[in-house]
CHARMM internal coordinates of N, CA and C (Angstrom, degrees):
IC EDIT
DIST 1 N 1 CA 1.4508
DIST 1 CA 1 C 1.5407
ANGL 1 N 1 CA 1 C 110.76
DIST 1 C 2 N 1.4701
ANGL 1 CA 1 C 2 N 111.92
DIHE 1 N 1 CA 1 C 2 N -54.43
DIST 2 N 2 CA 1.4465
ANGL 1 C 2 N 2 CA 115.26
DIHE 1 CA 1 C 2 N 2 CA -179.32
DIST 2 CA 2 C 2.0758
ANGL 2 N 2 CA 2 C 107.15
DIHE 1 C 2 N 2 CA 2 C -55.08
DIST 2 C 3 N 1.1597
ANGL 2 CA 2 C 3 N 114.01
DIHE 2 N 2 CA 2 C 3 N -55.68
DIST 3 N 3 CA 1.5375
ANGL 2 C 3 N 3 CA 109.92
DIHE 2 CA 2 C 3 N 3 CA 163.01
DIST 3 CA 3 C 1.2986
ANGL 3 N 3 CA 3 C 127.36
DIHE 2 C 3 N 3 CA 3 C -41.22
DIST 3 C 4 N 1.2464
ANGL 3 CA 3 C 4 N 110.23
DIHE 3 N 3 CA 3 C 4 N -18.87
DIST 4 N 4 CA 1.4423
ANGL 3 C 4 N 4 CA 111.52
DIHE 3 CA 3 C 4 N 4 CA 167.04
DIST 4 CA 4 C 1.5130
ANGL 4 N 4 CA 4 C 131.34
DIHE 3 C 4 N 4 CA 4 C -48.74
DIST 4 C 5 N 1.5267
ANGL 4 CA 4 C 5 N 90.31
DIHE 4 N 4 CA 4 C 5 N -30.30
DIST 5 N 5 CA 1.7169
ANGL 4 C 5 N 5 CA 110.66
DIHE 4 CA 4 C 5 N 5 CA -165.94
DIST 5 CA 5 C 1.2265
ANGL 5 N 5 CA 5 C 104.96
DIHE 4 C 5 N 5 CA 5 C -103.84
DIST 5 C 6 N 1.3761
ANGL 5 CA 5 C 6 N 140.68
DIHE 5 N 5 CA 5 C 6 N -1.69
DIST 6 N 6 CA 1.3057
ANGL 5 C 6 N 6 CA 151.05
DIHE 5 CA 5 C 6 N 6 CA -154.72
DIST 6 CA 6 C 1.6592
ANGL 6 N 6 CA 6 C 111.96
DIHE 5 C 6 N 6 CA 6 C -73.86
DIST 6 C 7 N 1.9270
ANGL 6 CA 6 C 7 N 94.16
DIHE 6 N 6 CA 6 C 7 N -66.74
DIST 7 N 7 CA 1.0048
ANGL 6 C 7 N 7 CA 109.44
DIHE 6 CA 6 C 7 N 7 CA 164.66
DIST 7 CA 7 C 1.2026
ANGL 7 N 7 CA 7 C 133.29
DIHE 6 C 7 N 7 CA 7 C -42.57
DIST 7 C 8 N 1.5369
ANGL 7 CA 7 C 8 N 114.64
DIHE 7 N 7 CA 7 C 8 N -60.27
DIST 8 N 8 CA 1.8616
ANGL 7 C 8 N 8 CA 110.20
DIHE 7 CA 7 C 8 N 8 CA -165.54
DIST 8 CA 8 C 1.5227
ANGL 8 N 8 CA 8 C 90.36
DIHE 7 C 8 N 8 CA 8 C -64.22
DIST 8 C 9 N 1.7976
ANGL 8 CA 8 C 9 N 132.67
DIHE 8 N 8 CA 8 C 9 N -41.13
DIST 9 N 9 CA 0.9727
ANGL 8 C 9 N 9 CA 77.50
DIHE 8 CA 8 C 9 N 9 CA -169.78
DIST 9 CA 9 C 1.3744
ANGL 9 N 9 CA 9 C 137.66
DIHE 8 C 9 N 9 CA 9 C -97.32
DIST 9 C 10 N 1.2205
ANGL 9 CA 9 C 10 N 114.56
DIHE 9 N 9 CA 9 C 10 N 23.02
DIST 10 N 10 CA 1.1947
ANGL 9 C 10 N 10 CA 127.81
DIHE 9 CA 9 C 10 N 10 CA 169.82
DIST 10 CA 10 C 1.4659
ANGL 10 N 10 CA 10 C 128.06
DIHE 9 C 10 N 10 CA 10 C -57.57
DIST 10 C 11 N 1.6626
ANGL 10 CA 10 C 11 N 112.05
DIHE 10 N 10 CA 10 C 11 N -40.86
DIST 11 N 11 CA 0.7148
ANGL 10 C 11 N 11 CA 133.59
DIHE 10 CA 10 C 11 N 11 CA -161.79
DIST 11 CA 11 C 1.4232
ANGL 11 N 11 CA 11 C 80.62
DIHE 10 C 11 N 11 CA 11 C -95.26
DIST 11 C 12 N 1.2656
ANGL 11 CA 11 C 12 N 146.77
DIHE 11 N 11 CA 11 C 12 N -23.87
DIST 12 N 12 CA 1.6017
ANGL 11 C 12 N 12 CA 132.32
DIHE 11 CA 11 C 12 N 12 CA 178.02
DIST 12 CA 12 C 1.5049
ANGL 12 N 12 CA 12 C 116.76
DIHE 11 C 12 N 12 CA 12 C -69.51
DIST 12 C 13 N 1.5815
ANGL 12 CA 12 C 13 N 101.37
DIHE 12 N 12 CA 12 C 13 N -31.53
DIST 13 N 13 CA 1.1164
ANGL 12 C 13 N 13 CA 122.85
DIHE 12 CA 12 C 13 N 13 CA 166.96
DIST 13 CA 13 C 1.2313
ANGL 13 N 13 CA 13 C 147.97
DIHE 12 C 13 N 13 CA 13 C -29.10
DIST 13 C 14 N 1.7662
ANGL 13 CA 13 C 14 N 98.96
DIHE 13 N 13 CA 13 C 14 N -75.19
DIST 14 N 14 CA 1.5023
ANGL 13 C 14 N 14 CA 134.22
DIHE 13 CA 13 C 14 N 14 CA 159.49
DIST 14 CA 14 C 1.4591
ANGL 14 N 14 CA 14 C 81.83
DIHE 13 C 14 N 14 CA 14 C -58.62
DIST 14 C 15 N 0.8125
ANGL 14 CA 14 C 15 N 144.85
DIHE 14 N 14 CA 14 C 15 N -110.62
DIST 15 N 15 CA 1.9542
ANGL 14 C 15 N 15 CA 145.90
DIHE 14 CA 14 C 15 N 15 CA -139.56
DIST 15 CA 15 C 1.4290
ANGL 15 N 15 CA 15 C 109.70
DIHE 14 C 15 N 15 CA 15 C -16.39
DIST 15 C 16 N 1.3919
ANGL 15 CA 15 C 16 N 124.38
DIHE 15 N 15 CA 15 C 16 N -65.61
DIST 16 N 16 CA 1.3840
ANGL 15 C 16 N 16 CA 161.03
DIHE 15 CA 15 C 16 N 16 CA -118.88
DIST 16 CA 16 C 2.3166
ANGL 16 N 16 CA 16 C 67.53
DIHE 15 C 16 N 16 CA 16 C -104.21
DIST 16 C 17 N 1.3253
ANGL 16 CA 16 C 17 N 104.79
DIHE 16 N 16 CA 16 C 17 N -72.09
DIST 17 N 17 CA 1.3895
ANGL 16 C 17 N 17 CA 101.41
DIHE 16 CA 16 C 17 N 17 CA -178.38
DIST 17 CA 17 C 1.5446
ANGL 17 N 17 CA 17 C 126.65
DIHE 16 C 17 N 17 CA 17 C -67.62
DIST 17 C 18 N 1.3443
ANGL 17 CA 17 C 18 N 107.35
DIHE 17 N 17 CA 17 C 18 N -10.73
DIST 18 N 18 CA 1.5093
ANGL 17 C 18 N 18 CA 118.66
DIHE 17 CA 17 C 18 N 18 CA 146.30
DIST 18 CA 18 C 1.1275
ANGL 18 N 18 CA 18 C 140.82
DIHE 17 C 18 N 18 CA 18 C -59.48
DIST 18 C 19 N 1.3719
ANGL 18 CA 18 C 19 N 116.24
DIHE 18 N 18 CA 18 C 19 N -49.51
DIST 19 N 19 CA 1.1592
ANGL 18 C 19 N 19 CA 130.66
DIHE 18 CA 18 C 19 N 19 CA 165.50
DIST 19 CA 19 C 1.7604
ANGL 19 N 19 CA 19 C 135.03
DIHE 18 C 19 N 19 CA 19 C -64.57
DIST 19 C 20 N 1.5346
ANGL 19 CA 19 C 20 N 89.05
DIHE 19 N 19 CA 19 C 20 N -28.29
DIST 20 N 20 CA 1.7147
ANGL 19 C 20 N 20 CA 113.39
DIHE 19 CA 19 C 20 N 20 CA 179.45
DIST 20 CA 20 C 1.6404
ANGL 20 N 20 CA 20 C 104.82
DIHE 19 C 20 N 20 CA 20 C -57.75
DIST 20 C 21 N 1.3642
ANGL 20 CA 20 C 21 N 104.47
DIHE 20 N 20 CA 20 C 21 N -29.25
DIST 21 N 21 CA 1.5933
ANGL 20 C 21 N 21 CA 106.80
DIHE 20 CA 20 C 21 N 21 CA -173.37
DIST 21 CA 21 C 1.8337
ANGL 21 N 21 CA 21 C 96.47
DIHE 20 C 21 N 21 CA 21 C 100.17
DIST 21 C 22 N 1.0145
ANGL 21 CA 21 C 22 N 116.87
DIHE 21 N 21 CA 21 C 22 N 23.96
DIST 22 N 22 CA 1.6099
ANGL 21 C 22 N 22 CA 115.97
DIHE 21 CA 21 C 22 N 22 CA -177.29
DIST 22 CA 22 C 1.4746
ANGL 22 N 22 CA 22 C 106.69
DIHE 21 C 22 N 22 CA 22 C 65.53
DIST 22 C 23 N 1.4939
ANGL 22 CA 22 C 23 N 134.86
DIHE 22 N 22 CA 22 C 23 N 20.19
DIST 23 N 23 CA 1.6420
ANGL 22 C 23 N 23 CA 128.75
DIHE 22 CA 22 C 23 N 23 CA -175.75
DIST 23 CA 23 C 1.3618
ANGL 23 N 23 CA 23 C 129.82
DIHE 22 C 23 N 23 CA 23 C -137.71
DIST 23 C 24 N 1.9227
ANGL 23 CA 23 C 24 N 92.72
DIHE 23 N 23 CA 23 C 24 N 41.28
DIST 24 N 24 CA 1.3158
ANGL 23 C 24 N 24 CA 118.49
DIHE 23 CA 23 C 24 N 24 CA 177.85
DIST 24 CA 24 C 2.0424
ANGL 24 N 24 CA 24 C 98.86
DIHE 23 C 24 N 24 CA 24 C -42.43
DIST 24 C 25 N 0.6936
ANGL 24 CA 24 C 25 N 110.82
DIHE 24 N 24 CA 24 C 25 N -35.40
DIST 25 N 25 CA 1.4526
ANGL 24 C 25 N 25 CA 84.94
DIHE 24 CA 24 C 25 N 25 CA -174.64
DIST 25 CA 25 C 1.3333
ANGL 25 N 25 CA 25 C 123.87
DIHE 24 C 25 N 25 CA 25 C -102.14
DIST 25 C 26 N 1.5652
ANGL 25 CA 25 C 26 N 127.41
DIHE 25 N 25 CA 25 C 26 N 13.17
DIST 26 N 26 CA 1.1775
ANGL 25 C 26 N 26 CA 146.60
DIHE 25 CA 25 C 26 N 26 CA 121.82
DIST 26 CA 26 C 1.8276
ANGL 26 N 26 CA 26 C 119.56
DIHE 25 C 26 N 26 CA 26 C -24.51
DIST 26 C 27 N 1.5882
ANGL 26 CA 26 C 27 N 91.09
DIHE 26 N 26 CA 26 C 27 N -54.60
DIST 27 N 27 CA 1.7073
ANGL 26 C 27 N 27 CA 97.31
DIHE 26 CA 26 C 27 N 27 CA -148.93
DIST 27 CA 27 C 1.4688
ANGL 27 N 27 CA 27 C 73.52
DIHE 26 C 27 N 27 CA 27 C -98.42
DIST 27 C 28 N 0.9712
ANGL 27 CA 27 C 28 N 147.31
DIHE 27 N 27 CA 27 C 28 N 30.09
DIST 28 N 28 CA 2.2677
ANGL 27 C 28 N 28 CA 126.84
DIHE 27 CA 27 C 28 N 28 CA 169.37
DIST 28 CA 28 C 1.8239
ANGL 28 N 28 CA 28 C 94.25
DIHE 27 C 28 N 28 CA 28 C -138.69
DIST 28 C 29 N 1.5883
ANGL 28 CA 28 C 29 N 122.71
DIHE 28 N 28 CA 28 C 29 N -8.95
DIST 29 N 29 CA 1.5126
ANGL 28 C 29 N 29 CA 109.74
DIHE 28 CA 28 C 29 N 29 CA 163.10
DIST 29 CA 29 C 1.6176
ANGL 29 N 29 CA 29 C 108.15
DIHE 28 C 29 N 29 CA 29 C -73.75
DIST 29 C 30 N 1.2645
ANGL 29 CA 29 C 30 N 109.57
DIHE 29 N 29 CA 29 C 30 N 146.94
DIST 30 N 30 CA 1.4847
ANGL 29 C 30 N 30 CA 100.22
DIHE 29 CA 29 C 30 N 30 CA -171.68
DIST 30 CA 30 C 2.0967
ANGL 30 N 30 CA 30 C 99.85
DIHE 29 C 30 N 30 CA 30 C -91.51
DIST 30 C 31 N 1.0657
ANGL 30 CA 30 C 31 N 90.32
DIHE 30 N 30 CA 30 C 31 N 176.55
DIST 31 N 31 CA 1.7689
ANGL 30 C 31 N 31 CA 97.01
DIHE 30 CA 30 C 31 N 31 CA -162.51
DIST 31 CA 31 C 1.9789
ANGL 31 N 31 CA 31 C 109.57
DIHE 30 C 31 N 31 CA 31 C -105.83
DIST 31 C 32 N 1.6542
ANGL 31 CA 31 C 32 N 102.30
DIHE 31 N 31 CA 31 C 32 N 109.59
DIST 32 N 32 CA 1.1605
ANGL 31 C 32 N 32 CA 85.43
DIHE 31 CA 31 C 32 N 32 CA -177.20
DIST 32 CA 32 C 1.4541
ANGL 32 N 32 CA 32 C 109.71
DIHE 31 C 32 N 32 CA 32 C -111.16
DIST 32 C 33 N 1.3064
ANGL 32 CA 32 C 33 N 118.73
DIHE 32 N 32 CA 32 C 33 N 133.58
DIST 33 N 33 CA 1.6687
ANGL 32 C 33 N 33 CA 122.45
DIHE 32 CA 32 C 33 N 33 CA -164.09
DIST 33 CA 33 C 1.6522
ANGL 33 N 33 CA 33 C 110.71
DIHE 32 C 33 N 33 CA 33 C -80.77
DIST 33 C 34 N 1.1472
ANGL 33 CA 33 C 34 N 112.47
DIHE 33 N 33 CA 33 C 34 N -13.87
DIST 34 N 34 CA 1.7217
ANGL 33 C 34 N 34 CA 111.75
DIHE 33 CA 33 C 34 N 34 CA 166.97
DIST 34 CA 34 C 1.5171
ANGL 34 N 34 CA 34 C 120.05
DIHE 33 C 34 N 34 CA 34 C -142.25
DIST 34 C 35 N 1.3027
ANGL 34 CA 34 C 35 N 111.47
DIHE 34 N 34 CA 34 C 35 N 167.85
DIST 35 N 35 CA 1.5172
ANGL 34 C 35 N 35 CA 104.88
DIHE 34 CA 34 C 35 N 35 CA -177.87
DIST 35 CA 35 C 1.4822
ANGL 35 N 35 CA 35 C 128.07
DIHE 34 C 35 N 35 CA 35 C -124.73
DIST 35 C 36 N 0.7405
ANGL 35 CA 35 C 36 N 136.63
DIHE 35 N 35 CA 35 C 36 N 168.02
DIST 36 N 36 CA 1.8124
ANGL 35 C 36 N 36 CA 122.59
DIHE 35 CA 35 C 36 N 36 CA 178.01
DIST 36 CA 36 C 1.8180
ANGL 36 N 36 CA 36 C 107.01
DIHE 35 C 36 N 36 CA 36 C -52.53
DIST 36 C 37 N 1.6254
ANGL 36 CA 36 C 37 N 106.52
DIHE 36 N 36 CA 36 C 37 N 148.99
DIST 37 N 37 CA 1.5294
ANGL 36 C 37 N 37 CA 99.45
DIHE 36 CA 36 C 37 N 37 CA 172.16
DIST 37 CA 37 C 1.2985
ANGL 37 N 37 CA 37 C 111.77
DIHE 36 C 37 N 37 CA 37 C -64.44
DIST 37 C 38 N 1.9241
ANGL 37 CA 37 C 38 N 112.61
DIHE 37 N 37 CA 37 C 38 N -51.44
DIST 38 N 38 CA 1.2178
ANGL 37 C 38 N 38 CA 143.81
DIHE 37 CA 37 C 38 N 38 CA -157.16
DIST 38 CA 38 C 1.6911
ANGL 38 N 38 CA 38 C 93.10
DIHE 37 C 38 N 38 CA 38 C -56.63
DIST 38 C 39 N 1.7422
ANGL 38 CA 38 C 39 N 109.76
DIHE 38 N 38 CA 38 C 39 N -85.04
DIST 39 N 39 CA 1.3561
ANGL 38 C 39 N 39 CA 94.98
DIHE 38 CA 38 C 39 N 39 CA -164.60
DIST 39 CA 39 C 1.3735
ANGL 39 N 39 CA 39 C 117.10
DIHE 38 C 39 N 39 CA 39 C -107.13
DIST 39 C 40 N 1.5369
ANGL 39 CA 39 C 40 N 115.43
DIHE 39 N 39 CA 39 C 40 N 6.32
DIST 40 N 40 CA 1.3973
ANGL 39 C 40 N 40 CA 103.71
DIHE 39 CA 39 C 40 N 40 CA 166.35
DIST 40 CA 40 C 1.8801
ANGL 40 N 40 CA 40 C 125.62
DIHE 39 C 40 N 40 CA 40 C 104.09
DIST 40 C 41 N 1.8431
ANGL 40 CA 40 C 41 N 87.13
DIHE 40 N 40 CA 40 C 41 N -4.22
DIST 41 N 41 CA 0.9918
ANGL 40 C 41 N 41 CA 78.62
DIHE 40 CA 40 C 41 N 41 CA 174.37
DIST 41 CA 41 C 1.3517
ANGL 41 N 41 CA 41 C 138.19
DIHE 40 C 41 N 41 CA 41 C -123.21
DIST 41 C 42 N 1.3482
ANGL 41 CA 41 C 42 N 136.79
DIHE 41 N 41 CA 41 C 42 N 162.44
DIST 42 N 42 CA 1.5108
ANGL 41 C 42 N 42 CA 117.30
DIHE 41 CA 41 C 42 N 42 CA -148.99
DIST 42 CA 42 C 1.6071
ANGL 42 N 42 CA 42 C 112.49
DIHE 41 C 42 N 42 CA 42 C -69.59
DIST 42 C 43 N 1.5790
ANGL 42 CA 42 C 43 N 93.87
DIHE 42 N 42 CA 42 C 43 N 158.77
DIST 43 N 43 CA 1.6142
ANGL 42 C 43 N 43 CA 115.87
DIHE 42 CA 42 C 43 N 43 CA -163.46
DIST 43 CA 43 C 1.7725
ANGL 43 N 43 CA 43 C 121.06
DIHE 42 C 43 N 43 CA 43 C -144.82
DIST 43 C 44 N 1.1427
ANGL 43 CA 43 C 44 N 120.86
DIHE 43 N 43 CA 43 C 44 N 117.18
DIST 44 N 44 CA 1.1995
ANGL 43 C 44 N 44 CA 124.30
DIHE 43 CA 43 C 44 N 44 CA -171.54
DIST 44 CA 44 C 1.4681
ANGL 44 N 44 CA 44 C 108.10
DIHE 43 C 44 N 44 CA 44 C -51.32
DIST 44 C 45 N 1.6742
ANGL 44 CA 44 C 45 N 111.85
DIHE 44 N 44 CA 44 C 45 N 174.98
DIST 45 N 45 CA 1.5245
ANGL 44 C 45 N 45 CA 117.04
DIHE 44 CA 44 C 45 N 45 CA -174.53
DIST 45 CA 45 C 1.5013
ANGL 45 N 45 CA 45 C 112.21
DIHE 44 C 45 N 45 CA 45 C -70.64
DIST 45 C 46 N 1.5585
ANGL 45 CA 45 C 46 N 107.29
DIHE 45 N 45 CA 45 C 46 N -36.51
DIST 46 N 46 CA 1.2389
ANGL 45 C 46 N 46 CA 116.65
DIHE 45 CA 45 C 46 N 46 CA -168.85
DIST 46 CA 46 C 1.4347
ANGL 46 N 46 CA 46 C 124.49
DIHE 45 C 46 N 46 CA 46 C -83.18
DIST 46 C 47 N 1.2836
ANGL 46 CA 46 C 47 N 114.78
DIHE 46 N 46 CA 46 C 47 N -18.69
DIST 47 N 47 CA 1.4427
ANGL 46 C 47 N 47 CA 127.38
DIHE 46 CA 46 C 47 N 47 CA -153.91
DIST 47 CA 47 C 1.5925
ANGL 47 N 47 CA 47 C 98.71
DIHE 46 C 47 N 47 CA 47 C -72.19
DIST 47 C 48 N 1.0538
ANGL 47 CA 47 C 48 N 134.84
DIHE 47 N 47 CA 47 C 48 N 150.32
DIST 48 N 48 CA 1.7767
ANGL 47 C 48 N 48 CA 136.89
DIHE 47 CA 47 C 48 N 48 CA 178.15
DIST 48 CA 48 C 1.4114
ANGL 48 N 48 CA 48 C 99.27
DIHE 47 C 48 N 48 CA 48 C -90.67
DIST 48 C 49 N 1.6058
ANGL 48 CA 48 C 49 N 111.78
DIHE 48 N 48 CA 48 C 49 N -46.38
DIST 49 N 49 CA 1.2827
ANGL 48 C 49 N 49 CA 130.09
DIHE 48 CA 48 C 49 N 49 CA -174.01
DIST 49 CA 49 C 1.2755
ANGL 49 N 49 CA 49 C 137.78
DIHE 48 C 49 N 49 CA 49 C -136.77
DIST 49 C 50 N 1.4962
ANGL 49 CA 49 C 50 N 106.10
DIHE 49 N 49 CA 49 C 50 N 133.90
DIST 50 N 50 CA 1.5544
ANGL 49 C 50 N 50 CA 119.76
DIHE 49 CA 49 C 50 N 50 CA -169.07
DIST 50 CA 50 C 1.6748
ANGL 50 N 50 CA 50 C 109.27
DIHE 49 C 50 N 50 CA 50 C -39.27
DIST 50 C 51 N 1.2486
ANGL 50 CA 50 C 51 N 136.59
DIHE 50 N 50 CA 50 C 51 N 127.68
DIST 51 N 51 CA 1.1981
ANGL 50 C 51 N 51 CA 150.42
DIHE 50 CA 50 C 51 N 51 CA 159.41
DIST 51 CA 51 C 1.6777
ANGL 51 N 51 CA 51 C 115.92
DIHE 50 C 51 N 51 CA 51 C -48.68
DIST 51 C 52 N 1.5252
ANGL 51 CA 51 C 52 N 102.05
DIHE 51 N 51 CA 51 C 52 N -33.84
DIST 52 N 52 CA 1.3349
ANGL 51 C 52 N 52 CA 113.07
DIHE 51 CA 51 C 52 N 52 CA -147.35
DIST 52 CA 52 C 1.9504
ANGL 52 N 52 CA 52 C 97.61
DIHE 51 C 52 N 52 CA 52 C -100.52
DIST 52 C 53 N 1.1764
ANGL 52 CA 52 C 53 N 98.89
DIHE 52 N 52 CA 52 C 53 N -47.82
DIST 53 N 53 CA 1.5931
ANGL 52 C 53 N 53 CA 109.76
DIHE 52 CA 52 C 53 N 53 CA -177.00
DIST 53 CA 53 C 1.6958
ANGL 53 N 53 CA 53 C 136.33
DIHE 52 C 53 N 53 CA 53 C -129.36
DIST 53 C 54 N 1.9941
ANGL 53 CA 53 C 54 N 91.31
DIHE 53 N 53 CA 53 C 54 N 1.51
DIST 54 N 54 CA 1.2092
ANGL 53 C 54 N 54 CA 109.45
DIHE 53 CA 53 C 54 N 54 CA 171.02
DIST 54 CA 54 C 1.3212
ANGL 54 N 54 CA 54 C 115.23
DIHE 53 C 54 N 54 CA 54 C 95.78
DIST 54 C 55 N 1.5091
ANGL 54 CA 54 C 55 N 119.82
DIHE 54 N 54 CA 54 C 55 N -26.02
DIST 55 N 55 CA 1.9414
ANGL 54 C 55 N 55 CA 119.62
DIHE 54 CA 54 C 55 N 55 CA -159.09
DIST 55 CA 55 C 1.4047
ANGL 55 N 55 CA 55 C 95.77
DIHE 54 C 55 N 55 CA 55 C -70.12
DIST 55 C 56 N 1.8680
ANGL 55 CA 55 C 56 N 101.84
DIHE 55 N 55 CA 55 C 56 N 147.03
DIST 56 N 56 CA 1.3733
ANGL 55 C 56 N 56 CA 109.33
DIHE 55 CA 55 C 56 N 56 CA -177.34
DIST 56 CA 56 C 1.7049
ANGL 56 N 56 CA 56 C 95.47
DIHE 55 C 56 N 56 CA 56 C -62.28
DIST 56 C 57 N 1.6636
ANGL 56 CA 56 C 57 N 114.82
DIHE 56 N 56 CA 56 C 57 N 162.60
DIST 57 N 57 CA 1.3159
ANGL 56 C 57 N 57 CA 113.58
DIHE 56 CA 56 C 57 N 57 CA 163.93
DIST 57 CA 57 C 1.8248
ANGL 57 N 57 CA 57 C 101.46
DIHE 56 C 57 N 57 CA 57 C -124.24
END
COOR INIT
IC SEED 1 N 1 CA 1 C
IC BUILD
């Protein structure tokens, strides 16, 4: 019974990862539009301050 369900969703699966262009893990990192001056590394819109090394942004 439980195998019953295996398939579709497998097959929902593959689709959903078909369609992505194969770069499901592209499209679920979230997107940050700027980066620290200091070290460069990425930083949300909102943040005042780097997570990583502290510099105001």
């Amino acid at each position: 019974m439980f195998l019953m369900w295996i398939v579709p969703l497998l097959l929902i699966g593959f689709a959903v990862y078909a369609i992505s262009g194969n770069k499901l893990v592209t499209v679920l990192k979230p997107v940050a539009d700027r980066t620290c001056p200091q070290c460069n590394q990425a930083a949300q819109n909102n943040w005042k301050n780097c997570p990583h090394c502290g510099q105001a942004l």
